[in-house]
N, C-alpha and C positions, 0 to 999 in steps of 0.2 A: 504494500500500500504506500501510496507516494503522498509525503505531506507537503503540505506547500512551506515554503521558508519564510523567514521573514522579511526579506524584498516586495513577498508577494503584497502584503498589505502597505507597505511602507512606497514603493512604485504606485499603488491607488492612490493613497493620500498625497504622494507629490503634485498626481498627475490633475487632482482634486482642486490643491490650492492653487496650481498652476490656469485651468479656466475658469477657477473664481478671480484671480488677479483681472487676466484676460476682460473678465466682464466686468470689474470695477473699473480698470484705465479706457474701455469703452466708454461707459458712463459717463465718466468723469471729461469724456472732448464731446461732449454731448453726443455722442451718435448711435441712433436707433440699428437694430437688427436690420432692416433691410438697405440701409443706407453702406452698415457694415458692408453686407453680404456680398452687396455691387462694388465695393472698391475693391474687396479681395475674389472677388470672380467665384462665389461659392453659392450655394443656396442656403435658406435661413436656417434650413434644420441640419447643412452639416456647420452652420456657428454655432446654432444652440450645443451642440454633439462636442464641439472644443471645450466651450465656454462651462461644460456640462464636467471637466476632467475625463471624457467617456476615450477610451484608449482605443475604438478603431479606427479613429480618424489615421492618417497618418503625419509622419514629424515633417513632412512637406508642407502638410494643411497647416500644422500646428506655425510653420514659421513663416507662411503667408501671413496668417492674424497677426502676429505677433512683428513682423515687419512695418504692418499698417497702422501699429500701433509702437510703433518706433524702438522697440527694443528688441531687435533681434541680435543686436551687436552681443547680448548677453548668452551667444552660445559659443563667442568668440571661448569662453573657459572650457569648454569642450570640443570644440574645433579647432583648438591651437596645442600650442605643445608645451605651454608655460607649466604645466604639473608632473610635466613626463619628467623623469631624471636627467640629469645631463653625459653628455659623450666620457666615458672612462678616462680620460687623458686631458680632458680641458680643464682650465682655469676651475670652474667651477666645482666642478670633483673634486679637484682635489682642495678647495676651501675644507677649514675648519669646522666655517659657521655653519651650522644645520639649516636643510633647507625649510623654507616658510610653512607652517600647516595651514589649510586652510580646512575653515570650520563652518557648516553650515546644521542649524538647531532648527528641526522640524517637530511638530505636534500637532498635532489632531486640535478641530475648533474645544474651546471652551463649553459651549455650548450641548449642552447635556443631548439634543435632541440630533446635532451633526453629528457627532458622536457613533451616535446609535445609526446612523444613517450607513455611516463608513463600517460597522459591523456588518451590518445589513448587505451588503454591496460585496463585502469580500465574502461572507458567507455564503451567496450565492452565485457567485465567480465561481467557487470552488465548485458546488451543487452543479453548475451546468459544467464543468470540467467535467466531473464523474461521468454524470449520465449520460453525455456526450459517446463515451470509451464504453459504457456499461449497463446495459440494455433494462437487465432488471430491475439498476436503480430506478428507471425511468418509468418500468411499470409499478414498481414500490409506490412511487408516489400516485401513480393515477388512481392505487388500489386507496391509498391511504384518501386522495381528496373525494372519492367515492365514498370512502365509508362515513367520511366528514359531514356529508352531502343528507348521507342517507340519518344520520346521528346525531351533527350538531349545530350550533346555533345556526336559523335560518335568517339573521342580520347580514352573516357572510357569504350565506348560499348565492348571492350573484358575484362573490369574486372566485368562489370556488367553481363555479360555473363556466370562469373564465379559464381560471386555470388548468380546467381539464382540455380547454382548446387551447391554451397554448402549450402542453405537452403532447399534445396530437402534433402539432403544427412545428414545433421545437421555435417558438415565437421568443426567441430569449430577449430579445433587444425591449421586448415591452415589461420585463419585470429588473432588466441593468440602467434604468435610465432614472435621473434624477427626478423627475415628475412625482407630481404629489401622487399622481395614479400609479406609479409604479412603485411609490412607498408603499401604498393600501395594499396591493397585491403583493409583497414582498410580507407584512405585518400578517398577510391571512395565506403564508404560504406552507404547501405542504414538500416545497423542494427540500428544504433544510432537514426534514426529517430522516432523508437519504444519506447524510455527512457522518463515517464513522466516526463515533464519541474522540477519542485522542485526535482526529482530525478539525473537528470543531472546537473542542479543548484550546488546542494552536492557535488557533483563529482570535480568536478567545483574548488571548494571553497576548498574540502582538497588537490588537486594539489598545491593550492595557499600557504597556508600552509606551505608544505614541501618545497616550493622555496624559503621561507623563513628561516624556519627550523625549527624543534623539539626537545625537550629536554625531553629523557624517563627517570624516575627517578624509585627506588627502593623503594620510599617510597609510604606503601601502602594505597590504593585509590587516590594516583596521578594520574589526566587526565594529557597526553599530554601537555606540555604548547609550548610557541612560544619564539620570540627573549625577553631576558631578563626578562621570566618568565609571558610574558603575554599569557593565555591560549589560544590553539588555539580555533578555530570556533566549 
């Protein structure tokens, strides 16, 4: 059984704060979604889908928006070589002085309710990994939102209703999406039920983590660590 690491949640929440940034420096040069959408040649629903942290866009789209909003120069620290080591034999090698760390402090919102949003989200990342590879998770759940259907509360019977079409339809993109409708249906889902326990567990545990917070360093084979340098889990 293959767990996911903790990249995997920590890669979500970058990619998170990164189209919420996105749609504040929007905001803030006053421009509306369609207006966006024509200067960068997209249409509204693949801005909202940046703007959203939603990871199929891809790092082409991502640095179209991010050009039109005048900060792309900010991938020069990934696209240049200022972190890489220097040549064995140069000046710089052979200096004393150690080279610079650079540190960047990621966390999860404050906010009790983002929070649970970003569990939400990776927990069923992983749910549609599975049943993707693994057939009877897939009818697990259908059996499970059936017996729901047939058993309990009928306030949820119209998302459970949905839910049995979109694991027909394998409709994932309508329960990965930030929408308050794809909260509702994530809140009344019977995917997560599919997640072996130590695999949820994990999930779990690196949420906890980032509400803490993480400190990603440039120095190489640093893991992750936590508040004041204690590594996370």
């Amino acid at each position: 059984m293959s767990e996911p690491t903790l990249s995997t949640v920590l890669d979500r929440q970058l990619l998170l704060q990164l189209g919420d940034r996105l749609k504040r420096l929007r905001e803030a040069r006053g421009l509306g979604t369609v207006e966006m959408a024509r200067r960068v040649g997209m249409t509204r629903n693949t801005l909202r889908a940046v703007e959203a942290g939603d990871p199929a866009p891809s790092i082409g789209t991502y640095l179209r928006v991010m050009s039109a909003l005048g900060i792309s120069g900010e991938l020069a620290l990934l696209a240049g070589d200022a972190l890489q080591l220097p040549p064995g034999q140069s000046a710089a090698a052979r200096s004393r002085r150690g080279a610079p760390v650079v540190q960047v402090h990621v966390s999860a919102e404050e906010d009790r309710h983002r929070l649970q949003d970003l569990q939400s989200l990776a927990l069923h990342e992983e749910a549609v990994r599975l049943v993707k590879t693994q057939p009877n998770l897939l009818q697990q759940a259908k059996e499970t939102t059936e017996r729901w259907l047939a058993t309990g509360d009928t306030r949820s019977a119209v998302l459970w209703r949905e839910w049995l079409a979109i694991l027909d339809a394998g409709a994932w993109r309508k329960v990965l999406g930030r929408t308050r409708h794809a909260q509702h249906l994530r809140q009344a889902s019977p995917l997560v039920t599919t997640l072996p326990e130590p695999v949820r567990d994990h999930i779990l545990s690196q949420v906890q983590s980032l509400k803490h917070g993480l400190v990603l360093s440039s120095t190489p084979g640093e893991p992750p660590s936590g508040p004041a340098g204690r590594k996370a889990p």
